[in-house]
KOLRO-253765 format. One record per residue (C-alpha): x negated, y negated, z negated; residue in three letters. Coordinates in steps of 0.001 Angstrom, whole numbers, plus 524288, in hexadecimal, padded with zeros to 5 digits. Example, Ala and Ser with C-alpha at 12.3 -4.5 7.8 and 13.67 -1.06 7.14 Angstrom:
<atoms>
7CFF4811947E188ala7CA9A804247E41Cser
</atoms>
This chain:
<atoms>
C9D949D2BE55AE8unkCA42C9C51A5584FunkCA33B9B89256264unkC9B079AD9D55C5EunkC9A139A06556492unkC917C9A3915740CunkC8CA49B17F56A62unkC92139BC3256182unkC8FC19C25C555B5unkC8C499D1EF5536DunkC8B099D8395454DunkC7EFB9DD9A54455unkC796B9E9DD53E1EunkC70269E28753524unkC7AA19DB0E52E83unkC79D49CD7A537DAunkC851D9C8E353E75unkC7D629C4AE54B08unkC808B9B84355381unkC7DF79BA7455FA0unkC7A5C9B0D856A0FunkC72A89ADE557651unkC6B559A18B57CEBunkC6CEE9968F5740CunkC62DF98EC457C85unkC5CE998721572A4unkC55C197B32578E6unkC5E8E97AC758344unkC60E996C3C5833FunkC516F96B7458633unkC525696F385947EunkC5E71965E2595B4unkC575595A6058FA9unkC4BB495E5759A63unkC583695BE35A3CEunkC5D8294EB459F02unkC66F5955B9595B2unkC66A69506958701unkC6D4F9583957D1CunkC68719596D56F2DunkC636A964A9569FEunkC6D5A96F0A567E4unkC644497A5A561CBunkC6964974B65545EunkC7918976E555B0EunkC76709828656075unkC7069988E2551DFunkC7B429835D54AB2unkC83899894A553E8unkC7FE59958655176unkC7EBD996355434CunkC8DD998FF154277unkC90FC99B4B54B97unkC8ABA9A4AF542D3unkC90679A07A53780unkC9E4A9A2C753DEBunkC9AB49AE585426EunkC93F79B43A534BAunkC86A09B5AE53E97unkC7BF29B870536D8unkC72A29BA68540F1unkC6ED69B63D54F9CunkC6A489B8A355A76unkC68D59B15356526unkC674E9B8C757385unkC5D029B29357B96unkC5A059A3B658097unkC59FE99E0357145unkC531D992D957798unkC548598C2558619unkC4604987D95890FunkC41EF9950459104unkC32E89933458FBCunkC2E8B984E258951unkC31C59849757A67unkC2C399773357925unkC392396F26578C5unkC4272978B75722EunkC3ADE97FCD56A2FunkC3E3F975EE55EA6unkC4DB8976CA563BFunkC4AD59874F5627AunkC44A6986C355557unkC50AC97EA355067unkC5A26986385564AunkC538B9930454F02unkC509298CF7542ACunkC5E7198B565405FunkC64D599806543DEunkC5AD599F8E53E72unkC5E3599A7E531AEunkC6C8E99D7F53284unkC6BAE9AC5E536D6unkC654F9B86A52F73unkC60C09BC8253D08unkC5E359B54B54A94unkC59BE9BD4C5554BunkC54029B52656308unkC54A89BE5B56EB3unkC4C309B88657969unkC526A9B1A9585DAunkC4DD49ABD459201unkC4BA09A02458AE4unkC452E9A3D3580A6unkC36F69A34F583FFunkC2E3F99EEA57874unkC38FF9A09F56E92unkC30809A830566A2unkC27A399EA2565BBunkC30ED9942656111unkC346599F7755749unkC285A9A246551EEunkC24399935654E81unkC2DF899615543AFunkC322B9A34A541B3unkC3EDA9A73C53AF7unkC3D0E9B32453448unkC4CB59B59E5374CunkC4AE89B1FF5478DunkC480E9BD22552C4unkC43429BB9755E11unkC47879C6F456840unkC436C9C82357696unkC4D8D9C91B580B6unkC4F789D680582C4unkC55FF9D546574D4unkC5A219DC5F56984unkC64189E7B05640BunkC6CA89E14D55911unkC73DE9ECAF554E4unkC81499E90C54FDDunkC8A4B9ECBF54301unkC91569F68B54A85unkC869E9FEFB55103unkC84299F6B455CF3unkC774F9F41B56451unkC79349E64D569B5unkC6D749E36657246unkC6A889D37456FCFunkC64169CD4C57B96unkC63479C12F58551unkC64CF9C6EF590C7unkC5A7A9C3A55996AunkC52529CED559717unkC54429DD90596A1unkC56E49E2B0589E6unkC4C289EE49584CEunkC52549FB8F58AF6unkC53A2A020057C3BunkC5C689F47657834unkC643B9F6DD584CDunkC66DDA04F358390unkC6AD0A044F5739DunkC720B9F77D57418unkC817F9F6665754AunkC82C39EA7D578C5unkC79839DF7857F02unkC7BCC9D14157BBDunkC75379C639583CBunkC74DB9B859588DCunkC6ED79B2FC591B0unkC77479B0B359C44unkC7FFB9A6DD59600unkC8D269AA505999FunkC98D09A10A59A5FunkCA58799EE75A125unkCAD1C995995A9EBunkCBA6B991B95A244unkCC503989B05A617unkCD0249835C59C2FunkCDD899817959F71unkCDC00973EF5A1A7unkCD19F977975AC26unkCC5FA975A55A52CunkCB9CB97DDE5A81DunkCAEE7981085A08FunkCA352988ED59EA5unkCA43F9938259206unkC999599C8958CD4unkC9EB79AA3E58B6FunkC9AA49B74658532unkC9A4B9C2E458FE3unkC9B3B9D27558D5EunkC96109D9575970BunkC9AC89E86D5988AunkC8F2F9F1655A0B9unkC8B9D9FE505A168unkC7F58A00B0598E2unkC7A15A0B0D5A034unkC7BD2A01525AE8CunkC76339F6735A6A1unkC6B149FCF25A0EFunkC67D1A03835ADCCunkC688B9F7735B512unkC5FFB9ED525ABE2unkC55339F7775A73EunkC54F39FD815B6C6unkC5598A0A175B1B9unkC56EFA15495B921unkC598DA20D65B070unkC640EA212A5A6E6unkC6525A17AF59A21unkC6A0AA1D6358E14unkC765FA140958DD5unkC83C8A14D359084unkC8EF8A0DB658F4BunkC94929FF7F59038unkC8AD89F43958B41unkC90949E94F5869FunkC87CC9DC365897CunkC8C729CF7958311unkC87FA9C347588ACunkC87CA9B77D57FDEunkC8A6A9A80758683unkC7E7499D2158414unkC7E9F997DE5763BunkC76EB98BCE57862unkC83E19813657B6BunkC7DCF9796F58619unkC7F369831F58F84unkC8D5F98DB459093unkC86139960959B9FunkC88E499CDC5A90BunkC95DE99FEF5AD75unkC97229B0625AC84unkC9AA19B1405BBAAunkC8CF09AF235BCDBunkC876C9B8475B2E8unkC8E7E9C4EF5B367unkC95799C2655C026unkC88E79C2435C84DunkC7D239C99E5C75EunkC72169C2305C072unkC66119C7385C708unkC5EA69B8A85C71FunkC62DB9B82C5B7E7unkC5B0D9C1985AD00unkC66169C7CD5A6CCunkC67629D6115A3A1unkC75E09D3575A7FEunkC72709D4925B52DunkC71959E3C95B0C2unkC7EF19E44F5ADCFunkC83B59E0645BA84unkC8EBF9D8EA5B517unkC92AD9D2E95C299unkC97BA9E0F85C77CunkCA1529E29F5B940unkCA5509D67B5B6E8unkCB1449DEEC5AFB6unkCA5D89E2A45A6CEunkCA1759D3045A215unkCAB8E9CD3159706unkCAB939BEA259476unkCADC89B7FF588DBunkCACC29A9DD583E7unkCA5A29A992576E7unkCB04C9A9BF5716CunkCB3489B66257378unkCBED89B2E257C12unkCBF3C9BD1E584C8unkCBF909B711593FFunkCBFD39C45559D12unkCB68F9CC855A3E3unkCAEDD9C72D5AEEEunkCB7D69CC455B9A4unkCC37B9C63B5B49BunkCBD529BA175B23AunkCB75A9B8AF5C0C9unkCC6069BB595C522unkCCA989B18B5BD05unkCBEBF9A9755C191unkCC2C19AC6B5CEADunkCD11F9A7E55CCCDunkCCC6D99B5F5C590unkCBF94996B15CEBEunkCB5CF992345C8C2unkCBA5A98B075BD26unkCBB80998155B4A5unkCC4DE99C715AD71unkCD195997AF5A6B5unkCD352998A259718unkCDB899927658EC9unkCD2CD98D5058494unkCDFD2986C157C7Dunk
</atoms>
């Protein structure tokens, strides 16, 4: 795998180098218009966006993981800003796969009023992209349980969802507000057991790897990671909640899109602790 910008890239087994991203939240600046917030359309910004990052990249392919548009149940307003937004990435990419999010209700019917023949539409619990090098990478949002089969032959799970981002602070004291990619580290066997409530034994073993990818859409960075993996997010519909990141924080990597690699989540809420609030010092010169 390769960073791309807020996704990655994976070689796949059919040939397509895949771009892989999550919750570009197209019709976003609806709602804030509904709030007294103007901002032009940026469904045309957030395509082009894309493509230029695929073209760096050598992407072929995409797939975007859940919440491709904002508007959770009325398609009346964005539905044009959807269609757009599709229209041009699907003709960029051999491939584009939609996983469904939590805000994706009626996508398919935006899809079907004009169907590309080259555009899937997945439900949330996913699908297995197997990988160049043997790999079962399980392709998901993250609000809903995966099918038990995907779980128990996948490798890896990759997800959004949660939006994960970082306090930072310059040398000159400046703080801001960073979206970051996060590797979680959990027992397969613990996770499984915990999310599917099974009492007998699963036929897993091993450390799972689950990649969490930052919000794409750029009017929003997302939620700091003390509250997502430092807390347990029983009000929130996440199947990270079955990792129980909050008692390993050892166990949760951080990264800024980058790929710049920040710590693990117990050195970072040491360093947070040292700091206050205001996050954490780096040196961007």
């Amino acid at each position: 795998m390769s960073e791309g910008f807020r996704g990655i890239t994976v070689e796949g087994e059919d040939g397509e180098r895949w771009l892989l991203i999550a919750d570009t939240h197209v019709g976003l600046e609806v709602e804030l218009s509904k709030r007294g917030v103007r901002i032009p359309s940026q469904s045309v910004r957030i395509a082009q966006s894309i493509i230029e990052v695929a073209e760096g990249v050598g992407a072929t392919s995409l797939a975007i993981l859940g919440d491709v548009k904002h508007e959770i149940a009325s398609i009346v307003e964005s539905a044009r800003e959807v269609r757009e937004f599709i229209d041009r990435v699907s003709a960029k990419f051999n491939k584009v796969v939609l996983v469904r999010g939590n805000h994706d209700g009626n996508l398919d019917l935006i899809l079907s009023s004009d169907a590309k023949s080259n555009v899937y539409l997945i439900d949330s619990r996913g699908f297995i992209l197997r990988s160049r090098d043997g790999k079962n990478l399980l392709l998901l949002h993250g609000n809903s349980k995966p099918r038990l089969e995907d779980f128990v032959s996948s490798d890896v799970i990759i997800m959004g969802h949660t939006h994960p981002a970082i306090l930072i602070q310059d040398i000159t004291g400046y703080v801001m507000r960073a979206p970051v990619i996060v590797k979680v580290r959990t027992d397969k066997a613990f996770f499984g057991k915990n999310m599917y409530n099974y009492d007998g034994e699963l036929d897993v073993k091993g450390v799972m790897n689950v990649i969490v990818l930052p919000v794409y859409n750029p009017l929003t960075v997302g939620m700091d990671v003390f509250e997502i993996f430092a807390k347990d997010l029983v009000d929130v519909e996440t199947i990270l909640h079955y990792a129980r990141t909050w008692e390993r924080l050892n166990d949760v990597e951080v990264y800024l899109t980058d790929m710049t690699y920040l710590g693990t989540m117990d050195v970072l809420a040491r360093i947070r602790e040292e700091l206050g609030e205001g996050g954490y010092d780096i040196d961007w010169l």
